[in-house]
KELOBA-707265 format. One line per field, with one value per atom (N, C-alpha, C): residue number from 1; residue in one letter; atom name; x, y, z. Coordinates in nm, 3 decimals, decimal comma, always signed. Each point is the difference from the previous one (the first is absolute). Layout:
# residues N
sedren = [NUM;...]
kemar = [A;...]
gukol = [CA;...]
X = [X;...]
Y = [Y;...]
Z = [Z;...]
//
This chain:
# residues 73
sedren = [1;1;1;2;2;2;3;3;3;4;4;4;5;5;5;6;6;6;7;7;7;8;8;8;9;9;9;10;10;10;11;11;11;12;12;12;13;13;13;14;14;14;15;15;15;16;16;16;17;17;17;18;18;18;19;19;19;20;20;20;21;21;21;22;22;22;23;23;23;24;24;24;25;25;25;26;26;26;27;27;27;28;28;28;29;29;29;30;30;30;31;31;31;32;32;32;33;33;33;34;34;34;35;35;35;36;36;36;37;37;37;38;38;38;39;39;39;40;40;40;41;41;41;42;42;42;43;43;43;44;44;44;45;45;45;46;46;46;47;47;47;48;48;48;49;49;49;50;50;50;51;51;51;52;52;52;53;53;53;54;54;54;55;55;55;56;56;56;57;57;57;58;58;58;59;59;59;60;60;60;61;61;61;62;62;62;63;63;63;64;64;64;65;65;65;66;66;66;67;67;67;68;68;68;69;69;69;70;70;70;71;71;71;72;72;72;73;73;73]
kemar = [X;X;X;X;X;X;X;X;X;X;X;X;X;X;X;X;X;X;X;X;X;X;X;X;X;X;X;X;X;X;X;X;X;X;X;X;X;X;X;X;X;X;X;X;X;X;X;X;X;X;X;X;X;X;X;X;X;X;X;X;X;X;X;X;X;X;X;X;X;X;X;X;X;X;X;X;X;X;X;X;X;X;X;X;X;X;X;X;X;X;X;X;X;X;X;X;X;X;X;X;X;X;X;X;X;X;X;X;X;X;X;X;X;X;X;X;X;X;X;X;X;X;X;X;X;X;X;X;X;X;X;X;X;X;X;X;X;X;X;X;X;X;X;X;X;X;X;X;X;X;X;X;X;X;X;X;X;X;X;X;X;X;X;X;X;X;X;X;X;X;X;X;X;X;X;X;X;X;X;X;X;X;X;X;X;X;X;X;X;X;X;X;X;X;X;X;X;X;X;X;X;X;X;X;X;X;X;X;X;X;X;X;X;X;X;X;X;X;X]
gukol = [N;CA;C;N;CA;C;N;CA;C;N;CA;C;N;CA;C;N;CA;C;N;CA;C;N;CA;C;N;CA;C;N;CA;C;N;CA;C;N;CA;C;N;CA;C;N;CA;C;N;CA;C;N;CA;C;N;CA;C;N;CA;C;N;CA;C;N;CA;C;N;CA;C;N;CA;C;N;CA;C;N;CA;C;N;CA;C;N;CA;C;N;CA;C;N;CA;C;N;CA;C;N;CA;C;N;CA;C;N;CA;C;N;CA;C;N;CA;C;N;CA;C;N;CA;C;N;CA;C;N;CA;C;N;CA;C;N;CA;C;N;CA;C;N;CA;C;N;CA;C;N;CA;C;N;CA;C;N;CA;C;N;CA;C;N;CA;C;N;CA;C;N;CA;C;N;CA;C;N;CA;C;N;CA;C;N;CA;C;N;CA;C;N;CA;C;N;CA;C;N;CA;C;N;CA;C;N;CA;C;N;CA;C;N;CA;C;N;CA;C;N;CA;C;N;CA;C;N;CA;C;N;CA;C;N;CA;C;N;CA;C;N;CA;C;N;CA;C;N;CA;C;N;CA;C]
X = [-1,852;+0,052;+0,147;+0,083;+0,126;+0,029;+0,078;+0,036;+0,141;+0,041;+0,148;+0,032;+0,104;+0,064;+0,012;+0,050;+0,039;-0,067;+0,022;-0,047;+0,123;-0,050;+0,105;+0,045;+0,156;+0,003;+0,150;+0,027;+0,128;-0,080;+0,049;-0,028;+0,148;+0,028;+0,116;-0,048;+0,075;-0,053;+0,109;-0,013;+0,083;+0,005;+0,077;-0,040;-0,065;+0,038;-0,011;-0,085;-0,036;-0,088;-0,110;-0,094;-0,113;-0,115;+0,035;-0,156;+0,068;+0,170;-0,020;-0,060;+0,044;-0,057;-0,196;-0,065;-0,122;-0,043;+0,090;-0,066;+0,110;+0,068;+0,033;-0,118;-0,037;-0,118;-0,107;-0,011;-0,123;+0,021;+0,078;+0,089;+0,000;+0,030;-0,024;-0,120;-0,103;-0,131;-0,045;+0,024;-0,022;+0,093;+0,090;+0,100;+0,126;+0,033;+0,082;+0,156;+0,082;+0,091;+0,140;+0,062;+0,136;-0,002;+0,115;+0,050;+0,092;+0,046;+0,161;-0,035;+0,156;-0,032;+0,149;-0,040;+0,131;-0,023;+0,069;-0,008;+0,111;+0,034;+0,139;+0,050;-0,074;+0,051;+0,038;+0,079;+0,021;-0,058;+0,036;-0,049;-0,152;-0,099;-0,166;-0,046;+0,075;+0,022;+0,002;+0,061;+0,097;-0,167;-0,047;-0,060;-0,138;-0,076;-0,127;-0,011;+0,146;-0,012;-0,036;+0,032;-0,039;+0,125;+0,088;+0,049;+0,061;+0,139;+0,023;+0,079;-0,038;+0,052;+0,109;+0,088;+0,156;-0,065;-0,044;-0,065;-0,111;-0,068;-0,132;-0,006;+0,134;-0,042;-0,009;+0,097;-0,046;-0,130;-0,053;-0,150;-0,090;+0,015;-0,080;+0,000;+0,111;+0,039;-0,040;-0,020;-0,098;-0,115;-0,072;-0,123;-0,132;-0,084;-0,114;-0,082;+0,007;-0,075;+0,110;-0,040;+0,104;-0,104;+0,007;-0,050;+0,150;-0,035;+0,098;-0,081;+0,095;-0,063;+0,102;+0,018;+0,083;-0,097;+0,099;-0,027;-0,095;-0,119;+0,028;+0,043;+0,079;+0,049;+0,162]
Y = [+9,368;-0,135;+0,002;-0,072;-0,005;-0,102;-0,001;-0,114;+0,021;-0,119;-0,069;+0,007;+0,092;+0,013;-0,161;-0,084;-0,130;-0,113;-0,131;-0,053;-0,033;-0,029;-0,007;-0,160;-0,008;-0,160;-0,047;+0,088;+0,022;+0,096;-0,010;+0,004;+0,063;+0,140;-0,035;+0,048;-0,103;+0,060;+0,021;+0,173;+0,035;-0,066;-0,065;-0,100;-0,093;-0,095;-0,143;-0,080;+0,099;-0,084;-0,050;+0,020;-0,117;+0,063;+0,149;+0,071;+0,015;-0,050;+0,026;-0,178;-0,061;-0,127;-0,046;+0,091;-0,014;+0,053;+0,156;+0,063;-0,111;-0,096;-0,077;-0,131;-0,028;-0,126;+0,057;+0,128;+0,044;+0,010;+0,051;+0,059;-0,124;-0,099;-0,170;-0,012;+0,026;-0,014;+0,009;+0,119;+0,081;-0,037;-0,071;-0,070;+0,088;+0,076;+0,055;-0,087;-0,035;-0,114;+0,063;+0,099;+0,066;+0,110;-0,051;+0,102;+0,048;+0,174;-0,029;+0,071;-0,040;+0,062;+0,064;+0,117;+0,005;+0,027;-0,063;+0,031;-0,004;+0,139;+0,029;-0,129;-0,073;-0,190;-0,040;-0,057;-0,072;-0,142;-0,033;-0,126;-0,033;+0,115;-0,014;+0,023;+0,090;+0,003;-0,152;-0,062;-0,147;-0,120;+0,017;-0,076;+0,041;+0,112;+0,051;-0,052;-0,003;-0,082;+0,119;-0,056;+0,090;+0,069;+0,080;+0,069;+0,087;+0,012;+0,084;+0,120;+0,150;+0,097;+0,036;+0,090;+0,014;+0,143;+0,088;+0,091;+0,081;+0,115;+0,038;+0,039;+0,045;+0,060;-0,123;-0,102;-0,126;-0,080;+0,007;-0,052;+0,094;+0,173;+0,052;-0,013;-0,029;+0,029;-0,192;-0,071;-0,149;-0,020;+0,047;+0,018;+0,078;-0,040;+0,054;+0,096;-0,091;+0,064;-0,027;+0,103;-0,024;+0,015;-0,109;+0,039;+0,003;+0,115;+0,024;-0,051;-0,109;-0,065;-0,006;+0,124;+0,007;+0,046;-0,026;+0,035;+0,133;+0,095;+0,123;+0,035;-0,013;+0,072;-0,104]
Z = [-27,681;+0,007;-0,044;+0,045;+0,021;-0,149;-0,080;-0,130;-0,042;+0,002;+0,023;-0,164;-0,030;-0,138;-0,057;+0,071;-0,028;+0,105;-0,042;+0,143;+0,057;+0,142;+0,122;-0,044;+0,021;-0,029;+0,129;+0,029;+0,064;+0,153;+0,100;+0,138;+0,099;-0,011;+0,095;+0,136;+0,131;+0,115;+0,077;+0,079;+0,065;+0,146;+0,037;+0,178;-0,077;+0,074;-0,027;+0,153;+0,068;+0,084;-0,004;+0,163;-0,059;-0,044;-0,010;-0,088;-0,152;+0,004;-0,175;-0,019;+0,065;-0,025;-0,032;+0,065;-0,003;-0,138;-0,047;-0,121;-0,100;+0,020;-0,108;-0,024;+0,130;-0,017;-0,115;+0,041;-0,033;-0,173;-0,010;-0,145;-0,031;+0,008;-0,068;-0,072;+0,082;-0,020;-0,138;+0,000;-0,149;-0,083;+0,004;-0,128;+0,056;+0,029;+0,019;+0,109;-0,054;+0,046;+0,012;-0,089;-0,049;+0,084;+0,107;+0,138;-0,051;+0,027;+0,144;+0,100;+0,030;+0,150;+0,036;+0,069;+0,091;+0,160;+0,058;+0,158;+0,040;+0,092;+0,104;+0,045;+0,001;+0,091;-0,130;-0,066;-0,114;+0,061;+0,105;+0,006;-0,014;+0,041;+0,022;-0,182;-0,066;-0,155;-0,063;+0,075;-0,109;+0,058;+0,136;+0,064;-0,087;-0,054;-0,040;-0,165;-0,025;-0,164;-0,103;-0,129;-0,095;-0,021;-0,085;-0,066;+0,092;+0,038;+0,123;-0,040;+0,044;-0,113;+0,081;-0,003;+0,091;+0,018;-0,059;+0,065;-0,075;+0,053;-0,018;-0,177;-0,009;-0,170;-0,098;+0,057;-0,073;+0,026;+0,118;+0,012;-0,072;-0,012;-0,089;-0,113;-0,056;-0,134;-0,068;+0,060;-0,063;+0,072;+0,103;+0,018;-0,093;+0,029;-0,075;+0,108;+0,098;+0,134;+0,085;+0,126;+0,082;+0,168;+0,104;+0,129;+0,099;+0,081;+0,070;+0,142;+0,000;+0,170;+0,113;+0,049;+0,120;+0,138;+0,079;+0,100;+0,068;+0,031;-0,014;+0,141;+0,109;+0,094;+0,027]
//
């Protein structure tokens, strides 16, 4: 079984589209509310809400978890 040093309270997601959007509904569920995000579009970044990082070492470096939701082809 897998056990989380800390709990997750912070969420960063790589792509800001509509499957990072689904694992954010879902991530609500469970209490979980505290995004960022970064996406190549700054504008789809500013539109998904939540905390917008300028780039990946800053979304790693205040995330707890991180889903990378891009594109795969």
């Amino acid at each position: 079984m897998f056990e989380m040093s800390k709990p997750v309270r912070t969420v960063g997601f790589v792509g800001a589209g509509r499957i990072a959007g689904v694992h954010r509904r879902h991530l609500a569920t469970v209490g979980i509310t505290d995004v960022v995000v970064y996406d190549a579009t700054p504008s789809r970044a500013e539109e998904f809400g939540g905390q917008i990082a300028r780039g990946l070492d800053e979304l790693i470096a205040v995330s707890d978890l991180v889903a990378i939701c891009t594109p795969s082809s």
